[in-house]
C-alpha positions as CSV (number, residue, x, y, z in Angstrom):
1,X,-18.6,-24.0,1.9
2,X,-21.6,-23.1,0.4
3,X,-22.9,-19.2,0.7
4,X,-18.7,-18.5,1.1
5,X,-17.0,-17.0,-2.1
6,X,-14.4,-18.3,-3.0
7,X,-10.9,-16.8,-3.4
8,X,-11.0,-16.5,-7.2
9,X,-14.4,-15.1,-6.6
10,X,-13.8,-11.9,-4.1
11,X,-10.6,-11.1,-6.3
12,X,-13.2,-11.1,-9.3
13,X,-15.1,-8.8,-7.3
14,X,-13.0,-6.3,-6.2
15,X,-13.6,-7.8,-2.7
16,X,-10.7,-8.1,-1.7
17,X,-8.2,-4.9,-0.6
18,X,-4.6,-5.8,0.8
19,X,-4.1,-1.7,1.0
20,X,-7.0,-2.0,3.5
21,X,-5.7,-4.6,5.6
22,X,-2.1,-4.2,6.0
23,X,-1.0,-2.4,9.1
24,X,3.2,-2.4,8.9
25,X,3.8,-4.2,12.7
26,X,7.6,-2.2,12.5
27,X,7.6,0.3,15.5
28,X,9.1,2.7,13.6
29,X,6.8,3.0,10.3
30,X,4.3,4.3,13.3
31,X,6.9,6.4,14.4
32,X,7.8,8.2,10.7
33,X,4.6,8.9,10.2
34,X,3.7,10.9,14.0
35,X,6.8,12.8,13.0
36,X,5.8,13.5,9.8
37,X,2.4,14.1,11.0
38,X,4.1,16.6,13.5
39,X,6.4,18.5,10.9
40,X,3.7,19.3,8.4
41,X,0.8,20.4,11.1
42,X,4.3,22.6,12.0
43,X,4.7,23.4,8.7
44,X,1.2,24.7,8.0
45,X,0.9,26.9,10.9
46,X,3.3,29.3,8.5
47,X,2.3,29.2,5.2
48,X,-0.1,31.0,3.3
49,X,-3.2,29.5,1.9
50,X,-2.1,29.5,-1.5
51,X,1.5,27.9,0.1
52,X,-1.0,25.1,2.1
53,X,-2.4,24.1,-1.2
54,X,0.6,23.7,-2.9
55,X,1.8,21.4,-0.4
56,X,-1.2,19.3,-0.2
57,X,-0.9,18.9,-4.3
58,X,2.4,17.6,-3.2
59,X,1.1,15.1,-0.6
60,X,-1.4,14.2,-3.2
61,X,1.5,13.3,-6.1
62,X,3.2,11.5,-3.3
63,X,0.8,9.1,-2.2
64,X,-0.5,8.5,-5.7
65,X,3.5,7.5,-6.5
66,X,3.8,5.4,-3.8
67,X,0.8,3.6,-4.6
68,X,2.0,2.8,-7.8
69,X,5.0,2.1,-6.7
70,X,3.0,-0.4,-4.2
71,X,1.1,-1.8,-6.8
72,X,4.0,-2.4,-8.8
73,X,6.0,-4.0,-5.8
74,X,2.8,-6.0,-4.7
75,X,2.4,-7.8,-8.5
76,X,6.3,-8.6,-8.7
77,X,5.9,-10.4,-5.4
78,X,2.9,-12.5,-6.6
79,X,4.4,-13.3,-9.7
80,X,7.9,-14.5,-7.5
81,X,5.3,-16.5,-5.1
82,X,4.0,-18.0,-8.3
83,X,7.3,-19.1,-9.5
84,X,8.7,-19.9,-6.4
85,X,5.5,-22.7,-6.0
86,X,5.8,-23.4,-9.8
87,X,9.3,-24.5,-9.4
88,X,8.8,-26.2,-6.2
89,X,6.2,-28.5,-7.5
90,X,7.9,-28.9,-10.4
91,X,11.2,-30.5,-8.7
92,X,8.8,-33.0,-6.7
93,X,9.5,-35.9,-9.4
């Protein structure tokens, strides 16, 4: 596997993204999003451009919480996988 980095080496590296690579498969994550795609293109034909701004600040706050909120949901999983395999190999006496 030579010229190939390993696993431990791309996280190292910052090579590796999940955020980049996970597209939700449910139909209607697709779906929430056209329509909230819809509402605010909607929306923005009516505000003023100081009223536009304010909502994209909001946008902004929102998808910096929810990556936090990602983040934070993406370690706890790890650390459950790790304890999940931990415990497994550890009843294999």
């Amino acid at each position: 596997m030579e010229g190939m980095s390993s696993l431990l080496e791309q996280l190292y590296f910052g090579e590796i993204r999940p955020e980049e690579k996970i597209i939700p498969k449910n139909p209607e994550y697709k779906l929430l999003n056209s329509e909230i795609s819809n509402f605010k293109e909607k929306l923005l034909t009516s505000l003023t451009e100081d009223e536009v701004e304010l909502l994209e600040k909001i946008y902004d706050l929102l998808g910096k919480s929810s990556s936090i909120y990602s983040t934070e949901v993406f370690i706890y999983g790890f650390k459950m996988g790790v304890q999940i395999v931990t415990e497994a190999y550890a009843d294999r006496k």
